[in-house]
C-alpha positions in Angstrom: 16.8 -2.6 -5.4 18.6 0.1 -6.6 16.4 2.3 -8.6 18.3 5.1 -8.3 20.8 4.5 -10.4 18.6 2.8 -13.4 16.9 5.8 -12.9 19.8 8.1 -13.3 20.8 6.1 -16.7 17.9 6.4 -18.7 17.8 10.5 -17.8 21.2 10.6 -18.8 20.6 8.6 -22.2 17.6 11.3 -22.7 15.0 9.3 -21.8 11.7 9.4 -19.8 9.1 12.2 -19.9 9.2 12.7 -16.2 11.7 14.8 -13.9 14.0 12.9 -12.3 12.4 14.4 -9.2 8.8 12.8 -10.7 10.6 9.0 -11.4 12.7 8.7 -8.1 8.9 9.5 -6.3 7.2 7.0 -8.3 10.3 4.5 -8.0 10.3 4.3 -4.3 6.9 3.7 -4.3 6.8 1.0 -6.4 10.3 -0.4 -5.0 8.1 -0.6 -1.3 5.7 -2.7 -2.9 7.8 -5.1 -5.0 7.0 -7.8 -6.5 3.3 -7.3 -7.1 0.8 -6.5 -9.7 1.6 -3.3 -11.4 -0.6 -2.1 -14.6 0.6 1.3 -16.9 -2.0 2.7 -19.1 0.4 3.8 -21.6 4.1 2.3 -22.8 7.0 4.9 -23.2 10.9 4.5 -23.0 10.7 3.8 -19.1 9.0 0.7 -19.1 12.1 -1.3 -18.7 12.9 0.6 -15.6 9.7 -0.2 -14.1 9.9 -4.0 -15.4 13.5 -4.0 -13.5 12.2 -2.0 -10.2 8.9 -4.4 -10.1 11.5 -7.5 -10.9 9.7 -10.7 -9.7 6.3 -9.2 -10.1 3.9 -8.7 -12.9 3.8 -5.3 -14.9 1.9 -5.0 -18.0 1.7 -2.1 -20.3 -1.4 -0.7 -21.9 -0.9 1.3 -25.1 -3.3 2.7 -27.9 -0.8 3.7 -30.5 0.1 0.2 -32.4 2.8 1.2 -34.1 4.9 2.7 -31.0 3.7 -1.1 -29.5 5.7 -2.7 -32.4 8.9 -1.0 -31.8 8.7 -3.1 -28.3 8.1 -6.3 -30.1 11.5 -8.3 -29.7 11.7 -7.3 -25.8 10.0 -8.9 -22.8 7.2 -7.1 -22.2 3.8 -7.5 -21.3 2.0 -4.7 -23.9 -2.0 -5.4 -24.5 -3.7 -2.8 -27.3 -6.2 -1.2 -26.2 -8.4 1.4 -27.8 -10.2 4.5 -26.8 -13.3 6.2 -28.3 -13.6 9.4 -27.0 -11.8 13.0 -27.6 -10.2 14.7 -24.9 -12.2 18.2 -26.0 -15.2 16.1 -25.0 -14.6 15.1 -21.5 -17.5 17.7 -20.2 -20.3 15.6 -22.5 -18.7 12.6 -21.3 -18.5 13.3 -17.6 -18.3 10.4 -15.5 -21.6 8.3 -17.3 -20.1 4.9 -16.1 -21.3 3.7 -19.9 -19.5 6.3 -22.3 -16.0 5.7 -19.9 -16.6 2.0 -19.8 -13.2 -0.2 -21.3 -13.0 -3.1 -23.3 -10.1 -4.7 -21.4 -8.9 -8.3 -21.5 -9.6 -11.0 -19.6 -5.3 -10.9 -18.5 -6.3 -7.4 -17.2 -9.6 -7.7 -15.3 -9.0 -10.8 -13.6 -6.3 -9.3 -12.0 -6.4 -7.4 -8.5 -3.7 -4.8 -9.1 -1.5 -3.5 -6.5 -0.6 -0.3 -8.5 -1.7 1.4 -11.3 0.3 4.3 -13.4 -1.9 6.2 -15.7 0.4 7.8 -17.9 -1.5 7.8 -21.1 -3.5 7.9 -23.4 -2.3 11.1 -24.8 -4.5 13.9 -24.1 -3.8 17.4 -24.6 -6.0 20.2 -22.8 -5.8 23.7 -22.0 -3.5 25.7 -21.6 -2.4 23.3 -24.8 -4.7 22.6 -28.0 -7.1 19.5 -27.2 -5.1 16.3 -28.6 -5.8 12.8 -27.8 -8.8 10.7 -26.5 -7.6 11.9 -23.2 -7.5 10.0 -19.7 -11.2 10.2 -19.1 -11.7 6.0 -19.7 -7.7 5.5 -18.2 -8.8 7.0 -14.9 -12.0 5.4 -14.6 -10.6 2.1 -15.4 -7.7 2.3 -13.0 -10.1 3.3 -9.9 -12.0 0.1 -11.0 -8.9 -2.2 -11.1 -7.6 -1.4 -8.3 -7.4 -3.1 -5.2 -8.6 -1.5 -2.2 -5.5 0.1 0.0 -3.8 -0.1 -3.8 -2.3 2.9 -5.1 -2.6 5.1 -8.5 -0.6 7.4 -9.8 -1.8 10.0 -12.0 0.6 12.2 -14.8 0.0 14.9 -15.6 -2.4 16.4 -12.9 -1.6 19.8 -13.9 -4.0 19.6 -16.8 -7.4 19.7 -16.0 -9.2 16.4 -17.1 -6.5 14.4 -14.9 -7.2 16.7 -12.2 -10.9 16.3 -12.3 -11.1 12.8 -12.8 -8.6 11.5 -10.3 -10.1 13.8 -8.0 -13.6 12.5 -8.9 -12.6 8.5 -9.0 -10.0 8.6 -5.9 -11.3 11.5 -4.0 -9.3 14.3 -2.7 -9.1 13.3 0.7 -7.0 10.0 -0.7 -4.7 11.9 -2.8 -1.1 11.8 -0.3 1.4 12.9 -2.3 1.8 15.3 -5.2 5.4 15.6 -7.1 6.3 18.9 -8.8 2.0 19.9 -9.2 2.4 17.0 -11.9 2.5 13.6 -10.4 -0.4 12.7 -8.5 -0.2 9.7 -5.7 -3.9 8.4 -4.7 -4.6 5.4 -2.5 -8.1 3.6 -2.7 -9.5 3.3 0.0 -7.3 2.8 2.9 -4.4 5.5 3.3 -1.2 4.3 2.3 1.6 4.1 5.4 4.8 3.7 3.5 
């Protein structure tokens, strides 16, 4: 498939939060695995690119914020609400209790062994930026507990310190192979990823 160029569009158009550096990294990695079962903790204006590049497999879209959900209403996506408890400025009282991070997820999501998992949201400001958000502490947790072993997450963001932190704490170090721009983290579980 060629992501390349469905990538190149949407930067054109404005789109996308990401480098294009940070999306053609994350493309090919999901383009090597298509079709399979690939879950984003958060929706944003590149979910149709990764609908297109997984074509044939399942991607579904997790997303607090139900208003930004309902301007995705009339397209064919596969969005679930979700809905987080917890403050980003609290991430130290949270730690990683396995009770305070757990996630009320649906059925359609835990009954699924996912191939790859993109944590990309909630929002969740931290230093060097005010505290904003619930932050990724329950995101992270969940997607090392989703995924299949060998599977592969992908972390935003791992320049701030709680996605730093808790991917490294969830994935371990030693299974983080790839790292785009100090922002885009690329963790297998398990298993090192060959491809």
């Amino acid at each position: 498939m060629n992501y390349t160029g469905l990538i190149e569009e949407m930067k054109k158009s404005g789109k996308g939060l990401m480098s294009k550096g940070q999306y053609m990294a994350m493309g090919a990695v999901l383009d090597n695995l298509s079709p399979c079962n690939f879950l984003v903790f958060g929706l944003g204006e590149d979910a149709f690119v990764w609908e297109e590049i997984n074509k044939g497999g399942r991607t579904v879209f997790l997303e607090d914020d139900k208003e930004w959900i309902g301007k995705f209403t009339n397209k064919d996506l596969e969005i679930y609400p979700v809905e987080y408890n917890t403050r980003s400025e609290d991430y130290m009282k949270i730690g990683f209790d396995a009770e305070k991070l757990n996630m009320e997820l649906p059925k359609e999501i835990t009954d699924v062994e996912w191939d790859i998992i993109f944590v990309d949201g909630p929002l969740g400001h931290n230093p060097p930026r005010a505290f904003k958000g619930p932050g990724r502490m329950k995101s992270i947790s969940a997607a090392h507990s989703l995924l299949r072993d060998g599977g592969i997450c992908v972390v935003d963001d791992m320049g701030r310190i709680i996605e730093s932190v808790y991917a490294h704490h969830f994935f371990g170090s030693e299974n983080l192979y790839g790292l785009v721009e100090e922002k885009v983290g690329f963790f297998t579980k398990g298993e090192r990823y060959n491809g």
